[in-house]
N, C-alpha and C positions, 0 to 999 in steps of 0.2 A: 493269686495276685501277690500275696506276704513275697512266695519264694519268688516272685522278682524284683520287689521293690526294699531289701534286706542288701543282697546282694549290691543292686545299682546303686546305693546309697554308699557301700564301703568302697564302690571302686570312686565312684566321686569326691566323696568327700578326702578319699590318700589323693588321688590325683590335685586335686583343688588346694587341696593343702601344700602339697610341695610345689605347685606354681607358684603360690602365693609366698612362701618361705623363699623363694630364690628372691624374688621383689625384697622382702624383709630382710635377708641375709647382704644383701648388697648395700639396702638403706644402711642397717647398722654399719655396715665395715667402712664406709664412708661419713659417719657420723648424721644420718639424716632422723630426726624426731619420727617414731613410729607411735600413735596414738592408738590406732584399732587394727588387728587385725582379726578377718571374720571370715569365716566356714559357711556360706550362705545369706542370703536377703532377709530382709525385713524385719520381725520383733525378736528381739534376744530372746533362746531358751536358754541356755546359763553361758559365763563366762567368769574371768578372773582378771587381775590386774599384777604383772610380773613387779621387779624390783625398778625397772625403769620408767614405769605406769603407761606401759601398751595393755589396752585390752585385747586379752584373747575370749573369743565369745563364736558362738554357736547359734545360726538363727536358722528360722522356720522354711524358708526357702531353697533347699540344697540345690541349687543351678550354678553354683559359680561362687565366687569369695572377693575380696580385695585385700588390701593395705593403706590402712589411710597414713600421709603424715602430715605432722605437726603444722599447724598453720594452712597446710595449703588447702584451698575451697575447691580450684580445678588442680587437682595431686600433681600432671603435667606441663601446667600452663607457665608459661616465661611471660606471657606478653604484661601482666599486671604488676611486675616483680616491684617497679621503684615503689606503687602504691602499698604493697604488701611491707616492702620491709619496714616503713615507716613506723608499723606497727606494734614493733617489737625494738627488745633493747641487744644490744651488739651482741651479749652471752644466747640467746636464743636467735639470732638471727644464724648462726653458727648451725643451729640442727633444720633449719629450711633447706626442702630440697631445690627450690629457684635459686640458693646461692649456688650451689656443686658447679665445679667446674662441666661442660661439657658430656667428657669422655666419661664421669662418673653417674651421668643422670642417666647417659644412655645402657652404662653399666646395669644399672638399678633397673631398669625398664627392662633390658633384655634381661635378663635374671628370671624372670617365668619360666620364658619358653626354655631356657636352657636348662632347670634343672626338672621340665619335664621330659626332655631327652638325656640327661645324666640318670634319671630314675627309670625309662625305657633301656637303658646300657646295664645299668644294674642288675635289673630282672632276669634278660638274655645273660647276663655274666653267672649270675647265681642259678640257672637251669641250662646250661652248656658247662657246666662245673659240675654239680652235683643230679642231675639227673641227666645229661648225655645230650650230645648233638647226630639225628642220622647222616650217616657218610657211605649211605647204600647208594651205588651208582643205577641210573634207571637204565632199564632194557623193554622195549618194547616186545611185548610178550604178541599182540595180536592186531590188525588194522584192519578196521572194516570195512567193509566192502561198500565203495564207492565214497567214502568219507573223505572229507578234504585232504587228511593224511595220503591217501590211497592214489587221490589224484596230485600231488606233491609229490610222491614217489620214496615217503617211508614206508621201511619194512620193517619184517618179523627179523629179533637179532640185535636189531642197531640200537646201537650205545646210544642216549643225548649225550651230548657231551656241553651245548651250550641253546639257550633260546635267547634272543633277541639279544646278543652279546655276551646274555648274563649266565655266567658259569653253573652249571649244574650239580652241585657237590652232591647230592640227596635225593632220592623217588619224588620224594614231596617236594621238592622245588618243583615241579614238571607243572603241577597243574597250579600252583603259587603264581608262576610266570607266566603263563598262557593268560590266567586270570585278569593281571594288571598288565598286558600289552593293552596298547591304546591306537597302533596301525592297522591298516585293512590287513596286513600280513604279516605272520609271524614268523621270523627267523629261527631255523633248528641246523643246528651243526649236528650232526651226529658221525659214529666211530663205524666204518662196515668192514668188514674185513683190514682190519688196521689202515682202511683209508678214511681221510675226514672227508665229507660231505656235506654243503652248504646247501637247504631247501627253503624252501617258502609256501607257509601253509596258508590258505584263507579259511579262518573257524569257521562256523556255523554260530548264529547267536539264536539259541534256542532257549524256552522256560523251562525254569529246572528248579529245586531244593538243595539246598546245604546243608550239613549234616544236622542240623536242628530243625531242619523240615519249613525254614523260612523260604520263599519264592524270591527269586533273581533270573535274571537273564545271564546264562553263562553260556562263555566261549566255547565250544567241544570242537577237537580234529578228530575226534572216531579213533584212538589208538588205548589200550590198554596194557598195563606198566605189567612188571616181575623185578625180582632182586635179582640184582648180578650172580650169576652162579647157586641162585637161591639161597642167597647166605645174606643175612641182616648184621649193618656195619654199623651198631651204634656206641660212641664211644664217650666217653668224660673227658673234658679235655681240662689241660691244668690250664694256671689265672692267662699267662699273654696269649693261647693260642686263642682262649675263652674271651680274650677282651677284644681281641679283634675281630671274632667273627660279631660280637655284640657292636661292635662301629659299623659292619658292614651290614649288618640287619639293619640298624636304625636309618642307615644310609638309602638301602633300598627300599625302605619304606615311604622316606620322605621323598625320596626320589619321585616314586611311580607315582605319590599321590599329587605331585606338583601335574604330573605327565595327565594323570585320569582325571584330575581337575580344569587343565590344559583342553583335554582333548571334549568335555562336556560346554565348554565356554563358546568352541568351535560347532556345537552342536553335534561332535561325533561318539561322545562317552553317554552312558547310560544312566540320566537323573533319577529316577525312580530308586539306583541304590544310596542316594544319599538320604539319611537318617538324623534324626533329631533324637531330645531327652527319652521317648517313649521307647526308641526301636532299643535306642540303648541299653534301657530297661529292661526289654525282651532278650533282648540278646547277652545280659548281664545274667539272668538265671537261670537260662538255659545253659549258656558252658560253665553255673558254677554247678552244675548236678553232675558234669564230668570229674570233679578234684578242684582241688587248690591250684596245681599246675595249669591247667588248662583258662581255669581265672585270670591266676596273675600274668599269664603270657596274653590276654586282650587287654588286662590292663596297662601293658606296656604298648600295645598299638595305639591305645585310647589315647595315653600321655602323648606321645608320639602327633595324634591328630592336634593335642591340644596343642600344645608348641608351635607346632607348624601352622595353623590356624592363627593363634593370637600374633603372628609375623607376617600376617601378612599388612599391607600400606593404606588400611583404614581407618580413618579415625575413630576413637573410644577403645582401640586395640591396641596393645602395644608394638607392632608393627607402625601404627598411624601414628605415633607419639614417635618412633622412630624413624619416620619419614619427614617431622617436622623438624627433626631435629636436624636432620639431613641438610635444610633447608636451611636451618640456621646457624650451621658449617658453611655453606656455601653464600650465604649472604653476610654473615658476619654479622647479624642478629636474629632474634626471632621473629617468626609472621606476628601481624599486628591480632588484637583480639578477635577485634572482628572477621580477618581471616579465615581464624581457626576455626571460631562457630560457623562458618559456612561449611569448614569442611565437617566439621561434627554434625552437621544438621545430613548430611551426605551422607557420611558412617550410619547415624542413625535409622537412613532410610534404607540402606542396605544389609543392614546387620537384618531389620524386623523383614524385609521380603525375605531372608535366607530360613529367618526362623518361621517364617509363615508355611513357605515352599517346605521343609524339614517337615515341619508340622503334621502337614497335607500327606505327604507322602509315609508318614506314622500312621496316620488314622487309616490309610487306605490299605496300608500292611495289616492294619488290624479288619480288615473286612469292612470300615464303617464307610467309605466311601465305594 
């Protein structure tokens, strides 16, 4: 139990932290009062007080963090502002974030999720730099007999060259891509005899393990890979080639998870692999017993989830803080209080079914249901 609960705890608490630092970094640069910022819920286990007297502190609950600032009781709320500033004298009203202009509150909000995707681009940059990206092209070594491949009309020989549009630099893109399609069929380009060829495969969704011997339902078309000419093409790439395949990772990450999010909403993706605090937790010590590498490249999907998650238009998320804000662009002020708390009371009831649902589907990965 130690060797998962060590691990989850440091990819949490880097991830947690640098959402929370991008909220902080925005406050400060725009002048907003930062009074707390905290690594976790509930009773402080130690903390300190910097030169500007923000606490920084460390509590007992490692699920998440915030950023409190100065004065404000709801941190995004506009609708109470004339009562609030009354409060305070002109020199502190100056560090409240209900005075900021607009563009700079939304700044400050978005500022999580982004520098949990600038921290996903870093990782990708700093292991595509210094320990190599594969640029082995795949070749279909064998196709089994009667498998969706077989009846789609790949062979023995043929190059991918693309699935589902998305270019196949690598062996390992193959089963990457197959993974995250979310159509009944999956598009393969591939090279035959120096002609391209356009197929369409229907997988099979069969029970299966991943290499830590977790249970999922995966895609299979029945074909098995080899390296081009049996030669492995893996190479270091210097900083711009390295920063852009790190945008285009981040990209099709958040990409497919909009799409397999998309496509479970519609009732055609598979909920059972959505995961909560616990799986994480499993799945957090199991790939640290591979290396550091293997670590910090789910730490960067994780960041990745996080970002993408806190954007989305719920309230208590900052997506929902920037969805009101949206709103009060286009009206040309803010929803009244009451409003809001309708839609927080919404957020609310949605956040806890996902975390219930999560839950549920934890305990039954662990055998208890």
């Amino acid at each position: 139990m130690i060797n998962y609960i060590i691990p989850f705890l440091i990819l949490i608490l880097i991830v947690v932290f640098i959402h929370e630092y991008g909220h902080y970094y925005f406050a400060k640069k725009y002048g907003v009062g930062v009074t707390d910022f905290s690594i976790g819920f509930g009773k402080e286990i130690f903390g300190w007080n910097d030169k500007s007297g923000t606490r920084w502190k460390i509590c007992w609950i490692p699920l998440g963090g915030y950023v409190k600032f100065f004065g404000d009781r709801n941190v995004f709320s506009q609708a109470d502002q004339e009562e609030l500033l009354k409060k305070y004298n002109k020199e502190d009203q100056e560090k409240l974030f209900v005075t900021k202009p607009l563009y700079q509150r939304a700044w400050i909000v978005f500022g999580g999720p982004l520098a949990n995707f600038i921290l996903a681009i870093f990782i990708f940059l700093f292991i595509y730099m210094f320990i190599g990206k594969d640029f082995t092209p795949a070749v279909i070594d064998e196709v089994q007999k009667d498998s969706p491949a077989e009846i789609a009309g790949l062979k023995k020989n043929d190059i991918i060259l693309e699935i589902d549009n998305n270019k196949v630099e690598s062996i390992l893109d193959v089963s990457k891509f197959i993974a995250m399609s979310t159509s009944d069929f999956v598009d393969f380009k591939v090279s035959r005899f120096e002609n391209e060829i356009l197929l369409k495969v229907k997988p099979n969704l069969v029970e299966s393990e991943d290499n830590l011997g977790n249970k999922l339902k995966k895609r299979m078309v029945g074909i098995k890979l080899s390296a081009y000419n049996d030669k492995i093409n893996h190479v270091k790439l210097g900083p711009a080639q390295a920063l852009v395949q790190s945008f285009n990772e981040v990209y099709f990450v958040t990409v497919s998870s909009l799409k397999y999010l998309g496509s479970m909403i519609v009732g055609k993706g598979d909920t059972s692999q959505l995961g909560g605090p616990i799986r994480i937790a499993k799945i957090s010590g199991q790939v640290a017993e591979f290396g550091i590498i293997p670590f910090i490249s789910m730490m960067a999907y994780i960041s990745i989830s996080l970002g993408l998650i806190n954007l989305f238009p719920i309230p208590m998320l900052d997506g929902g803080h920037l969805m009101f804000y949206g709103f009060e662009k286009i009206l040309g002020r803010p929803l009244s209080q009451k409003t809001q708390e309708g839609f927080f009371r919404i957020g609310i009831f949605l956040l806890l079914s996902l975390m219930f649902f999560v839950t549920f589907n934890d305990l039954r990965d662990l055998g208890l249901f």
